[in-house]
NUMI-319391 format. One record per atom (N, C-alpha, C): residue number from 1; residue in one letter; atom name; x, y, z. Coordinates in nm, 2 decimals, decimal comma, padded with zeros to 4 digits. Example, Ala and Ser with C-alpha at 12.3 -4.5 7.8 and 13.67 -1.06 7.14 Angstrom:
BEGIN
1  a  N  01,32  -00,57  00,78;
1  a  CA  01,23  -00,45  00,78;
1  a  C  01,32  -00,33  00,78;
2  s  N  01,28  -00,22  00,71;
2  s  CA  01,37  -00,11  00,71;
2  s  C  01,29  00,00  00,79;
***
This chain:
BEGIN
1  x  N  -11,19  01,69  03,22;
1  x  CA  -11,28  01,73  03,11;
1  x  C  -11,27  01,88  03,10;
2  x  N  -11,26  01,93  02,99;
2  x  CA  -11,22  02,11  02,98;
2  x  C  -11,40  02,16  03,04;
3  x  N  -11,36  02,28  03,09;
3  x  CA  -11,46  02,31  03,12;
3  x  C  -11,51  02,42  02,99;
4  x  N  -11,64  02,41  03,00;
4  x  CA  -11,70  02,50  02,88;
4  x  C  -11,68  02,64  02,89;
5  x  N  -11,64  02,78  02,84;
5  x  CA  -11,66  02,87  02,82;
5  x  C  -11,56  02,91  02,96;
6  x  N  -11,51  02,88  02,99;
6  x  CA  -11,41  02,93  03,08;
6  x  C  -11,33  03,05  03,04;
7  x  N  -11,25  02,98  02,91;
7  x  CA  -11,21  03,11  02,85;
7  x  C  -11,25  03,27  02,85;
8  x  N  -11,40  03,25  02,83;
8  x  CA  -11,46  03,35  02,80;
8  x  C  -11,50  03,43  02,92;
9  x  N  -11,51  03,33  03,07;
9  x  CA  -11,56  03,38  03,17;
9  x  C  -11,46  03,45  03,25;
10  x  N  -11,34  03,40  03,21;
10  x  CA  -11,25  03,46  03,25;
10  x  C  -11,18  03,59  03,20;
11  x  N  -11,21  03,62  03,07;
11  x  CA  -11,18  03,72  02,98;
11  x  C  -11,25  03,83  03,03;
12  x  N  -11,37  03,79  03,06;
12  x  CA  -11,52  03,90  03,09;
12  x  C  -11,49  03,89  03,24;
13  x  N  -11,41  03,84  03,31;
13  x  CA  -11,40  03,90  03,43;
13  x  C  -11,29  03,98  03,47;
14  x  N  -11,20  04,01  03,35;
14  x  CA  -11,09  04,05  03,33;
14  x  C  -10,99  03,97  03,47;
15  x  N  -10,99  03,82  03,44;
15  x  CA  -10,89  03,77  03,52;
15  x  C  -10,78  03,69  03,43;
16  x  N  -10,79  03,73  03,31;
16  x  CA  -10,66  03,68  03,24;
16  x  C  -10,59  03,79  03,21;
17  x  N  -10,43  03,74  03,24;
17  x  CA  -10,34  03,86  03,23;
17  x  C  -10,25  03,82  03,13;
18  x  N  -10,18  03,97  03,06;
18  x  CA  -10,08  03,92  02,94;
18  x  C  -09,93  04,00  03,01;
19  x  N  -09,79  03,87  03,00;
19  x  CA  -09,69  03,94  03,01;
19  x  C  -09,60  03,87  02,99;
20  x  N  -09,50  03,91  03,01;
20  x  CA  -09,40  03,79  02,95;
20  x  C  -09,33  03,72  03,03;
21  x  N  -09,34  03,59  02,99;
21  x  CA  -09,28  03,47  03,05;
21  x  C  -09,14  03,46  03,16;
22  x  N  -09,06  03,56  03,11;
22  x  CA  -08,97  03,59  03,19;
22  x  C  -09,00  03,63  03,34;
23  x  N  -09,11  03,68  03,35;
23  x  CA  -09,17  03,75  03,49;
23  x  C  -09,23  03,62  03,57;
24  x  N  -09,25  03,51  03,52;
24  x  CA  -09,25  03,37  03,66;
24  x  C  -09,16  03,34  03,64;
25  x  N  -09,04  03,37  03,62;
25  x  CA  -08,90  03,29  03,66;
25  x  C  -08,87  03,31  03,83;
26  x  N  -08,84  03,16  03,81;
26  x  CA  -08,84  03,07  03,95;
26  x  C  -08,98  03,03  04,02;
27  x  N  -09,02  03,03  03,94;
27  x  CA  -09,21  02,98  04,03;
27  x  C  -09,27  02,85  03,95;
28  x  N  -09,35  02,80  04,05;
28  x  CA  -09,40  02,64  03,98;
28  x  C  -09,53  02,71  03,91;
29  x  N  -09,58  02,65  03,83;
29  x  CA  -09,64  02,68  03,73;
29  x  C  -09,79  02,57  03,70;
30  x  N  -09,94  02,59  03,67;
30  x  CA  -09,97  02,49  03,66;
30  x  C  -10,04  02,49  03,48;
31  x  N  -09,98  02,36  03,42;
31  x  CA  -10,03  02,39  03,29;
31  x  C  -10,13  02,29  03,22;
32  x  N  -10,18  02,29  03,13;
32  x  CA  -10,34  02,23  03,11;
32  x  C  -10,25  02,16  02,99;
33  x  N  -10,24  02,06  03,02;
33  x  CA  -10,14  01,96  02,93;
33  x  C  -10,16  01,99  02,79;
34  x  N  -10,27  01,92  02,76;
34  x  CA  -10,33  01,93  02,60;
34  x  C  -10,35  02,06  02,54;
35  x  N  -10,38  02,15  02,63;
35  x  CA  -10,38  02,27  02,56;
35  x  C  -10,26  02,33  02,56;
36  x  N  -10,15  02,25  02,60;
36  x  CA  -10,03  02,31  02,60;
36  x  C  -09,93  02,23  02,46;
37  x  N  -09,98  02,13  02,44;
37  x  CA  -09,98  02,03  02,37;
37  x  C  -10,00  02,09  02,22;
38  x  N  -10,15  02,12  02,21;
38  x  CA  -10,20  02,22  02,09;
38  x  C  -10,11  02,35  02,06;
39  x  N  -10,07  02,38  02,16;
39  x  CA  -10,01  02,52  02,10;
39  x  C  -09,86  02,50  02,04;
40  x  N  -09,78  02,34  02,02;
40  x  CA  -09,68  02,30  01,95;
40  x  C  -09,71  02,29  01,83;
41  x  N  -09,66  02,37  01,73;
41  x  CA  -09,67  02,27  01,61;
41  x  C  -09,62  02,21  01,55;
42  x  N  -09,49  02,11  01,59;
42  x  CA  -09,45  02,02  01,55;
42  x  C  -09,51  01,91  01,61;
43  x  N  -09,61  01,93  01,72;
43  x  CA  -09,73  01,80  01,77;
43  x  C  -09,85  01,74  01,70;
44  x  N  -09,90  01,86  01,61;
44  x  CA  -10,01  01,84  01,59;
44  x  C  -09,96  01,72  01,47;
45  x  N  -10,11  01,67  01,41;
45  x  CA  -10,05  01,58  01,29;
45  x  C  -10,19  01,55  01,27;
46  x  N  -10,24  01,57  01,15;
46  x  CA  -10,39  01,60  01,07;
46  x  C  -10,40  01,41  01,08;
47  x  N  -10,30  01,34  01,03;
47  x  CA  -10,32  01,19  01,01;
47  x  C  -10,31  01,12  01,12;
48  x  N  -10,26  01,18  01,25;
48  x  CA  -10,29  01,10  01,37;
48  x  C  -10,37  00,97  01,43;
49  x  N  -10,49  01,02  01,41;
49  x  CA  -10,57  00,92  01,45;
49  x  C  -10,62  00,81  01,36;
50  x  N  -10,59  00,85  01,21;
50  x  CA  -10,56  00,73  01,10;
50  x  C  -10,46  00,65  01,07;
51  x  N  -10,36  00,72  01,13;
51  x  CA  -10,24  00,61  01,09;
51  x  C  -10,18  00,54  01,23;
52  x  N  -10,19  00,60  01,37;
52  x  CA  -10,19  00,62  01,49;
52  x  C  -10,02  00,61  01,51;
53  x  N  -09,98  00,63  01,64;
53  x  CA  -09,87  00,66  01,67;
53  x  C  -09,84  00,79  01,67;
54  x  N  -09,75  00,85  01,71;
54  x  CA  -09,71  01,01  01,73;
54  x  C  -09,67  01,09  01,64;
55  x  N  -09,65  01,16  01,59;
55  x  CA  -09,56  01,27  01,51;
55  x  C  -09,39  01,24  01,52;
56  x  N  -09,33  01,25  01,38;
56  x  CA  -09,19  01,23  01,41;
56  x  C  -09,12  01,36  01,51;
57  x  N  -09,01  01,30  01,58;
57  x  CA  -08,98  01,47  01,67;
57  x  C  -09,07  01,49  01,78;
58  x  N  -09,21  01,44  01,77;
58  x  CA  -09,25  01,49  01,92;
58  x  C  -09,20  01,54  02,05;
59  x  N  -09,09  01,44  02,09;
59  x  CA  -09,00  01,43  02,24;
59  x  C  -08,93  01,55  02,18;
60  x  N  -08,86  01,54  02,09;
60  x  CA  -08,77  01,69  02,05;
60  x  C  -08,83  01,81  02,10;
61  x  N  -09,00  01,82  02,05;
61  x  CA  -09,01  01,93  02,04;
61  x  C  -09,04  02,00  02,18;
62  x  N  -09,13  01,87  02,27;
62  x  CA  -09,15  01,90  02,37;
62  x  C  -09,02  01,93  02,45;
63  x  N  -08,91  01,84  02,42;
63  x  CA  -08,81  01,83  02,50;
63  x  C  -08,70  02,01  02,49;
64  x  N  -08,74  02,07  02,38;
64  x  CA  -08,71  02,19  02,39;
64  x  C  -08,79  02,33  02,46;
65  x  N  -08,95  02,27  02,47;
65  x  CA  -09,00  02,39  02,53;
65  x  C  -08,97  02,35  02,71;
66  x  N  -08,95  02,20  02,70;
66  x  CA  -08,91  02,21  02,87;
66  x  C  -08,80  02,30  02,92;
67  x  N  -08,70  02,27  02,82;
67  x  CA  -08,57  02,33  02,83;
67  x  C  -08,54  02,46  02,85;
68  x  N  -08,67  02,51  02,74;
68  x  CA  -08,75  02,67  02,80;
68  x  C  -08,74  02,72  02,88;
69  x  N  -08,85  02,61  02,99;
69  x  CA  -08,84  02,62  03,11;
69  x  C  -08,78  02,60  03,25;
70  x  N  -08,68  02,51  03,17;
70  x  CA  -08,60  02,50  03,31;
70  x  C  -08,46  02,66  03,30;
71  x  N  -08,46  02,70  03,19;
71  x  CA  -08,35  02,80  03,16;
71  x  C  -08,46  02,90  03,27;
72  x  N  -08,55  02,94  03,25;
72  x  CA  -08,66  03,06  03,34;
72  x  C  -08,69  03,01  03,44;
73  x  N  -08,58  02,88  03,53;
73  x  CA  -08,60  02,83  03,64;
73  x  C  -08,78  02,80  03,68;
74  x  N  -08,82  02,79  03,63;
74  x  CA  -08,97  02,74  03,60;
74  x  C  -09,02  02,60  03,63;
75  x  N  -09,08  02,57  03,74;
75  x  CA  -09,12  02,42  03,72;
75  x  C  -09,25  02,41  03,68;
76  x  N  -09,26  02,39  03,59;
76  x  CA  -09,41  02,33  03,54;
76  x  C  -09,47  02,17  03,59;
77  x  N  -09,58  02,21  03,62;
77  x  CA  -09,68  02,11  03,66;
77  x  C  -09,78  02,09  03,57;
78  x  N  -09,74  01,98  03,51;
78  x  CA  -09,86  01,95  03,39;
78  x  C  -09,99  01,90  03,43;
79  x  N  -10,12  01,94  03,41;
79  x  CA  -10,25  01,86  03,44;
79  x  C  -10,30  01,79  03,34;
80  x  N  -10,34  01,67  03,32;
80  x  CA  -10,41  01,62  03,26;
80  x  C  -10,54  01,51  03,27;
81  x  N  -10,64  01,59  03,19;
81  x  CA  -10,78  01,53  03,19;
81  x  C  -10,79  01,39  03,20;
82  x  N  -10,88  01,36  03,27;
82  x  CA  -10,95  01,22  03,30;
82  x  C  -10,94  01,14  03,16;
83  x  N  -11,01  01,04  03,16;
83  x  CA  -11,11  00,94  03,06;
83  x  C  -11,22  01,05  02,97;
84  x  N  -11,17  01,09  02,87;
84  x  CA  -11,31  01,11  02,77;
84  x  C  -11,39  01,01  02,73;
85  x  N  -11,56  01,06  02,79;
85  x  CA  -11,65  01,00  02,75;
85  x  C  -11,71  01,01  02,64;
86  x  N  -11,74  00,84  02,58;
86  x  CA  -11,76  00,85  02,44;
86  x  C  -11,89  00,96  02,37;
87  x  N  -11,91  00,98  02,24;
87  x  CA  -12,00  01,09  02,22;
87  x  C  -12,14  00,95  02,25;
88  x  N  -12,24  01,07  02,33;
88  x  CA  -12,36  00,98  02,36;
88  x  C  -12,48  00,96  02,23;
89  x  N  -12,47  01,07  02,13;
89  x  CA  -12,58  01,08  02,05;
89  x  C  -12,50  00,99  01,90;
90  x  N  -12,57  00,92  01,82;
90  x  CA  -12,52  00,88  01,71;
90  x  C  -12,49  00,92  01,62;
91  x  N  -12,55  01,06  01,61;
91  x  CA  -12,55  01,16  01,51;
91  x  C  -12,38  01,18  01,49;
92  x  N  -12,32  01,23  01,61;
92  x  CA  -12,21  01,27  01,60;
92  x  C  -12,11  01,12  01,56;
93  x  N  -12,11  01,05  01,56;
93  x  CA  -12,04  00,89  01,54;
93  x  C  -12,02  00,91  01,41;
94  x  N  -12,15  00,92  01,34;
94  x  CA  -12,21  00,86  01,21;
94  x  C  -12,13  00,99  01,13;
95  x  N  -12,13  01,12  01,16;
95  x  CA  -12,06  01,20  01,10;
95  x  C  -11,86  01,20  01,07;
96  x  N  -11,85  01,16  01,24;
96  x  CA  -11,71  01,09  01,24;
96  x  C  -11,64  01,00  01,13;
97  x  N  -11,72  00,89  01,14;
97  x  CA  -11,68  00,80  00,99;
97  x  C  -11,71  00,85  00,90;
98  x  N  -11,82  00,91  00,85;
98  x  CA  -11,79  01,02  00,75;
98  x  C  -11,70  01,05  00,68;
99  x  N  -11,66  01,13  00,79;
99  x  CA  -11,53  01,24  00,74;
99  x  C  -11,43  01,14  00,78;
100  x  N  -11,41  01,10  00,80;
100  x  CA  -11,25  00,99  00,80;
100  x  C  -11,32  00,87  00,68;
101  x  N  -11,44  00,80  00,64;
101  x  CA  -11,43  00,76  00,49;
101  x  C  -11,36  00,83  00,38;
102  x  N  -11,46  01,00  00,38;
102  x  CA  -11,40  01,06  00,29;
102  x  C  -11,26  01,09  00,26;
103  x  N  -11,22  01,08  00,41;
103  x  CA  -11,07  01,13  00,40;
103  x  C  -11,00  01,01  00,33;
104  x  N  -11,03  00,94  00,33;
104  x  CA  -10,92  00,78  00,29;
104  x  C  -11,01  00,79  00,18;
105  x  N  -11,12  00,82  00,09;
105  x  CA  -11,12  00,81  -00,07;
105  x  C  -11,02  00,89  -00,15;
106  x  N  -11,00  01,03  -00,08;
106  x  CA  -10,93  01,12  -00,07;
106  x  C  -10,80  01,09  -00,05;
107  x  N  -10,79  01,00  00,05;
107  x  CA  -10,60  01,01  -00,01;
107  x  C  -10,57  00,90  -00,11;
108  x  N  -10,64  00,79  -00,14;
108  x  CA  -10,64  00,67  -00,20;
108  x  C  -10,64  00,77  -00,36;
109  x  N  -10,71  00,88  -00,37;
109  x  CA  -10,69  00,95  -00,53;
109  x  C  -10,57  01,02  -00,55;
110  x  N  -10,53  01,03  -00,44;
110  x  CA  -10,40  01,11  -00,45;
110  x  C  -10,37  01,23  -00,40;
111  x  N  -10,54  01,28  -00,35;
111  x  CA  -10,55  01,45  -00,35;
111  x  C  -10,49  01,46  -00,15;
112  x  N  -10,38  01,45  -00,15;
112  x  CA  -10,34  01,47  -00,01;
112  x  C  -10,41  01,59  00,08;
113  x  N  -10,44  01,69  -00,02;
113  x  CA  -10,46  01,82  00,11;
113  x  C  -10,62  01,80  00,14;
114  x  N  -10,71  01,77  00,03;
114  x  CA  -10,85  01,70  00,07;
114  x  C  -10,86  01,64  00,20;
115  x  N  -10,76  01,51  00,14;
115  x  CA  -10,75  01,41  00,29;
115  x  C  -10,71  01,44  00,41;
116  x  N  -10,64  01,58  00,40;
116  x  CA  -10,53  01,58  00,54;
116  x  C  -10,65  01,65  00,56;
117  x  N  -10,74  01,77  00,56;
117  x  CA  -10,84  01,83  00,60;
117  x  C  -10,98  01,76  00,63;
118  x  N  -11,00  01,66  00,59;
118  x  CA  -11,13  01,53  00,66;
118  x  C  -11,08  01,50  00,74;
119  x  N  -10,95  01,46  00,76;
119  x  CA  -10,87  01,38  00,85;
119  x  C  -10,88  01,46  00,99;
120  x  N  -10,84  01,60  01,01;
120  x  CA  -10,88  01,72  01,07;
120  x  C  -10,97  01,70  01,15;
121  x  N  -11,08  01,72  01,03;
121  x  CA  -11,18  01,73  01,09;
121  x  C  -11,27  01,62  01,16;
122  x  N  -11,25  01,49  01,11;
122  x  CA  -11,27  01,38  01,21;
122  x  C  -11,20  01,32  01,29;
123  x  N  -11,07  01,41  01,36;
123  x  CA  -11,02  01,37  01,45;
123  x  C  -10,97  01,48  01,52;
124  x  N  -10,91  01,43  01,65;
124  x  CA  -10,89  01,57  01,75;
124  x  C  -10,75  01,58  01,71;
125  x  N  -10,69  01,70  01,68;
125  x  CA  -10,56  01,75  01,63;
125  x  C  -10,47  01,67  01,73;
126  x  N  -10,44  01,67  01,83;
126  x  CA  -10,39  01,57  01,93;
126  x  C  -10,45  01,53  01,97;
127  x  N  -10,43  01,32  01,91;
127  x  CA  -10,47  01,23  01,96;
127  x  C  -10,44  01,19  02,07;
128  x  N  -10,55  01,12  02,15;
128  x  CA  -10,52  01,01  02,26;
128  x  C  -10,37  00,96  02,31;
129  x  N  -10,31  00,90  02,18;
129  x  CA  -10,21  00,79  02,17;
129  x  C  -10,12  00,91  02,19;
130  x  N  -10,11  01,05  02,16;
130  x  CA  -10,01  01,13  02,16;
130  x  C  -09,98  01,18  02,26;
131  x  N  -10,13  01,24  02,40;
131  x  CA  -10,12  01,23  02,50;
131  x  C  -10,07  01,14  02,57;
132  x  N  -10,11  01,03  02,58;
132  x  CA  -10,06  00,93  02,65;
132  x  C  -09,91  00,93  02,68;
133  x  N  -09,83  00,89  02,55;
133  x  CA  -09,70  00,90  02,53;
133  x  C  -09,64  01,01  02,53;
134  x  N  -09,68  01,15  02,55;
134  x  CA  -09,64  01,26  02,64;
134  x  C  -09,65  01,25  02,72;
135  x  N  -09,70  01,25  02,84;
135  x  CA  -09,77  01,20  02,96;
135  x  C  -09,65  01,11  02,96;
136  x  N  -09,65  00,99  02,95;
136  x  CA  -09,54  00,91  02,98;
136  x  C  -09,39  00,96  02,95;
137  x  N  -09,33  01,07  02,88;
137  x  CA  -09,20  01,11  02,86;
137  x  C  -09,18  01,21  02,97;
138  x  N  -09,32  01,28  03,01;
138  x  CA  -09,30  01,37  03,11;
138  x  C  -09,26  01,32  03,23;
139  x  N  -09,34  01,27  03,28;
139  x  CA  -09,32  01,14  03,41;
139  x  C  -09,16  01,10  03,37;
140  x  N  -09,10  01,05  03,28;
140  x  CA  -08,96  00,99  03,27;
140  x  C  -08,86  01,17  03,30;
141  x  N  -08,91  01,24  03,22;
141  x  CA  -08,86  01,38  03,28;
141  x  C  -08,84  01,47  03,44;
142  x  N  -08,95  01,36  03,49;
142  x  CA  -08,97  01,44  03,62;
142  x  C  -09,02  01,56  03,65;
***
């Protein structure tokens, strides 16, 4: 489960450093899967969690930033979060469908960029199903 404001606590303790990637060459590495996940953009997919299944290309794209890293002799260790627990208040549910109704009146009219943006917004940019099946190509990667 990501921890809250970490980012920030780390910023303000001036313990995040900026340099270039070339300077861990040869060192294991440990990476926060999903958020590594998010910073692809051939991963993300606004329709994900409506249509389900992955993005076309996904393995491609990942399969090139590994490549990345095996050229900077780099072993990456991917971590990835537990079980997310469902939202407890109803409030947030009832907004959920919401925005994923709207988004399917929206594409049913035709207006694709409406839709793809409800779509967005009531879903996580990387789905579940897309983890998972990352998670499982990495493990076949080793």
């Amino acid at each position: 489960m990501r921890v809250r404001q970490l980012q920030t606590y780390l910023q303000d303790t001036n313990l995040i450093q900026q340099s270039k990637l070339a300077e861990l060459q040869g060192t294991r590495i440990g990476i926060d899967a999903v958020h590594w996940l998010r910073t692809i953009q051939g991963v993300k997919d606004p329709f994900g969690d409506a249509l389900g299944g992955i993005p076309p290309g996904a393995f491609g794209f990942v399969d090139k930033e590994l490549q990345y890293f095996s050229k900077l002799k780099m072993q990456p260790m991917f971590v990835f979060q537990g079980m997310t627990p469902a939202p407890q208040h109803q409030m947030f549910q009832v907004a959920q469908h919401e925005q994923m109704d709207n988004a399917w009146v929206h594409l049913a009219r035709g207006d694709k960029n409406s839709a793809q943006k409800c779509f967005a917004v009531s879903t996580s940019r990387i789905n579940s199903d897309v983890v998972y099946f990352i998670f499982q190509h990495l493990q076949q990667q080793n």
